[in-house]
N, C-alpha and C positions, 0 to 999 in steps of 0.2 A: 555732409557729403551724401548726396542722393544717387540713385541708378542712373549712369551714364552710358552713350555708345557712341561711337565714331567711326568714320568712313574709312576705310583700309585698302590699299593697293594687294590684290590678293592674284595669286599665279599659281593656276592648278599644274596640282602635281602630278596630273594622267595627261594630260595633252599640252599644260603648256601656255593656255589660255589666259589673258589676265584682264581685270576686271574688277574694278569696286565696292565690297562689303560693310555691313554694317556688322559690328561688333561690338561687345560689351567691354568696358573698361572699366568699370565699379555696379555691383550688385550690390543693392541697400536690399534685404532679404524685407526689410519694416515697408518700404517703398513699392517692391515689385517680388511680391512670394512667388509668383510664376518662373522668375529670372531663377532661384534659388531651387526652384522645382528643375526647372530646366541642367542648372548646374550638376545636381547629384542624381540627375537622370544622364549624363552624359552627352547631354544634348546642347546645351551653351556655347555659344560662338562655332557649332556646327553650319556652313555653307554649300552649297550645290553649283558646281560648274554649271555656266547659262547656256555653253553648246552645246544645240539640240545632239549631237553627232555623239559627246560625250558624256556631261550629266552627272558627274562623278560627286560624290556628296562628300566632304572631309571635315574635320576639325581641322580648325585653329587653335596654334598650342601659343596662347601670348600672353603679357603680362595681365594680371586683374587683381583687383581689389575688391573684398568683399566683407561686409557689416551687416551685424545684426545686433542695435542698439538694445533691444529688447532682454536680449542674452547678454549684453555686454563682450559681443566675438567683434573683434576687428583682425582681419588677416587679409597680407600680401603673398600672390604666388608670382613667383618669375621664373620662367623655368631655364634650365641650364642650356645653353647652346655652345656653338663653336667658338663664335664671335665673343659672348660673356659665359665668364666659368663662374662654376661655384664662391669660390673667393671673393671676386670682385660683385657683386651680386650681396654678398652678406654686409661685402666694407661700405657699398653705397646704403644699405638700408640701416644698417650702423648709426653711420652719420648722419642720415634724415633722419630717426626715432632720436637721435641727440637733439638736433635742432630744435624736434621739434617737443622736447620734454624742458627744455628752456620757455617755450612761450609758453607755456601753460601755469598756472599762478600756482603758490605755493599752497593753498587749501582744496587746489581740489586733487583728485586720485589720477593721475595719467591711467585710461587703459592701457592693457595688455597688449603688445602688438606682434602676432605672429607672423611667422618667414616659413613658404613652404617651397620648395623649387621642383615638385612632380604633381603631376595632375591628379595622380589618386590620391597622394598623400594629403593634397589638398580639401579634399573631400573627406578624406578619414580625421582632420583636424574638425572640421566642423561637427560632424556627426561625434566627436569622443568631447567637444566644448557642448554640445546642444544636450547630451548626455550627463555632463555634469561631472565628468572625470579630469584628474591632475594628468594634463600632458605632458609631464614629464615622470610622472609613476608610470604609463602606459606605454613610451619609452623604453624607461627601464625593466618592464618583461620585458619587451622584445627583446633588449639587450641580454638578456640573462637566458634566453629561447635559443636564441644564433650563439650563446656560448656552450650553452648545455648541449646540443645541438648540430653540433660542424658538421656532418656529414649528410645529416636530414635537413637542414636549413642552412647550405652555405650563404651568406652575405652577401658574396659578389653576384650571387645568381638568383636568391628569392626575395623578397618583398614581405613584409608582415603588414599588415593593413587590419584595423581593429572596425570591426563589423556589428553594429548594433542590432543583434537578434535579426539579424538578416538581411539588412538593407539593402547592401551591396549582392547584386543578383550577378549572375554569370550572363554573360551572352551565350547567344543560343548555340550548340553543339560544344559547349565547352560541361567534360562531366567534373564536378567537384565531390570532395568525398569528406560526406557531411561529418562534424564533430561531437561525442557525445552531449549530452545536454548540460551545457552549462554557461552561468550566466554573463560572459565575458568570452565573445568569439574575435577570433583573427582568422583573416584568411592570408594564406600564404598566396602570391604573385609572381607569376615566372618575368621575372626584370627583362630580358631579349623579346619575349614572346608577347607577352601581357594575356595571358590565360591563369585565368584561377582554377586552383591543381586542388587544395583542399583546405578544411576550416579547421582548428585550433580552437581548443577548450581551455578556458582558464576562470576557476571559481571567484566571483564577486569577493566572497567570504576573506580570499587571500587579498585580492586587493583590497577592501575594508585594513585587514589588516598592517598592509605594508603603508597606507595611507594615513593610522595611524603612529605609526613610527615615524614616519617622515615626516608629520606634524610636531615634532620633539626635536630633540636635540640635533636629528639625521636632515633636517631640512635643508641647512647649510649646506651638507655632503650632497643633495640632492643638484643642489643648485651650483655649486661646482662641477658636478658632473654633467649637466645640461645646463650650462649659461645661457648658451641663447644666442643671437637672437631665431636662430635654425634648432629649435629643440628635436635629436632623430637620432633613435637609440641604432639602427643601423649604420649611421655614421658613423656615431663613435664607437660603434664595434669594430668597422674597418681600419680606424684611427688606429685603438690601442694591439688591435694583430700587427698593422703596417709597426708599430714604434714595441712590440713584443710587450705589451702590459696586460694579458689578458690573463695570468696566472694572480695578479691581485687581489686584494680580500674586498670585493663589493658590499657585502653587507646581506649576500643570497645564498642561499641552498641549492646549488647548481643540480641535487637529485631531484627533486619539486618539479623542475622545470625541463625533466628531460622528455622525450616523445616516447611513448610505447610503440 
């Protein structure tokens, strides 16, 4: 599957205007490293209204598919709308990674196939695979952040988004308030706004550590806990408040993980 794009029926959303776009539907990062520059520059499937009168530049938020055979990352984003929800979204890529774990022969390894349904989250799955972190340990802080956390991180309101030594920049006039130095950053995401408010510190050392454990016996627990195929320790934070399980024994030191 190499880098694809297609023509799009697109309707600006400042005046109104409609008109046809080209737009990416699979980025092969091995094919086109600019596409993939483009993507985690924010700049991917960005367009510009063609009237002279209006001009208006936007994103398009649509489905894409992106691989980087070299890493071994394949991931699907589709983002949630009115039309399709979350749910239905998960049962259709369900059923397609079933399909399509049937063709494939019994010696060789099915990749990995991720499911993200938000645009940053999408790019923080890449940057924490390109890094070479279990995302589903990386998760589970979050998950353990927004528990320790409810008042300074409520769930229904911030975003944790894991930030490799800086990648992820602020747009301009947004002030972020840096975290001390340590080698595992998150920055927090205001979900209504999409302004980065401030970065989160979390020592390598710990994850080495918890990475180790869930290489043993807790690997199983891990993998119950994020089946898949939407691995998002924010989700199921919201899950086990909405169904009251959040008093349960996870396997963490909820003082560790509190905010100063």
């Amino acid at each position: 599957m190499s880098t694809r794009q297609s023509s799009y029926p697109i309707a600006c959303p400042r005046c109104g205007r409609e008109f046809d776009a080209t737009l990416y539907d699979v980025v092969d990062a091995s094919d086109t490293p600019e596409a993939r520059e483009e993507l985690l520059s924010r700049r991917l499937n960005r367009v510009a209204c063609p009237s002279g009168e209006c001009g208006a530049a936007f994103a398009v938020d649509k489905p894409l598919v992106y691989r980087d055979p070299a890493r071994g990352i394949f991931l699907h984003y589709e983002p949630v709308t009115e039309r399709r929800g979350f749910d239905a979204i998960v049962k259709d890529f369900s059923a397609a990674t079933a399909r399509l774990a049937e063709l494939i022969p019994g010696d060789v390894v099915a990749p990995t196939l991720h499911l993200v349904t938000n645009a940053s989250e999408m790019m923080e799955r890449i940057f924490v695979l390109e890094s070479g972190l279990d995302p589903r340990i990386v998760e589970q802080i979050k998950y353990m952040m927004y528990k320790a956390n409810p008042e300074d991180l409520p769930a229904r309101e911030k975003l944790l988004l894991f930030d490799p030594a800086g990648a992820a920049e602020a747009p301009a006039g947004d002030a972020v308030e840096e975290a001390p130095v340590a080698d595992l950053r998150f920055i927090v995401q205001d979900v209504k706004t999409g302004k980065l408010e401030r970065v989160l510190g979390f020592a390598r050392e710990n994850y080495d550590a918890l990475a180790s454990v869930y290489a043993g016996d807790m690997a199983e627990v891990l993998e119950e806990w994020f089946p898949g195929p939407c691995i998002n320790g924010r989700l199921r934070f919201l899950q086990d408040e909405a169904n009251g399980e959040l008093d349960g024994d996870d396997g963490f030191d909820d003082e560790g993980m509190r905010l100063e």
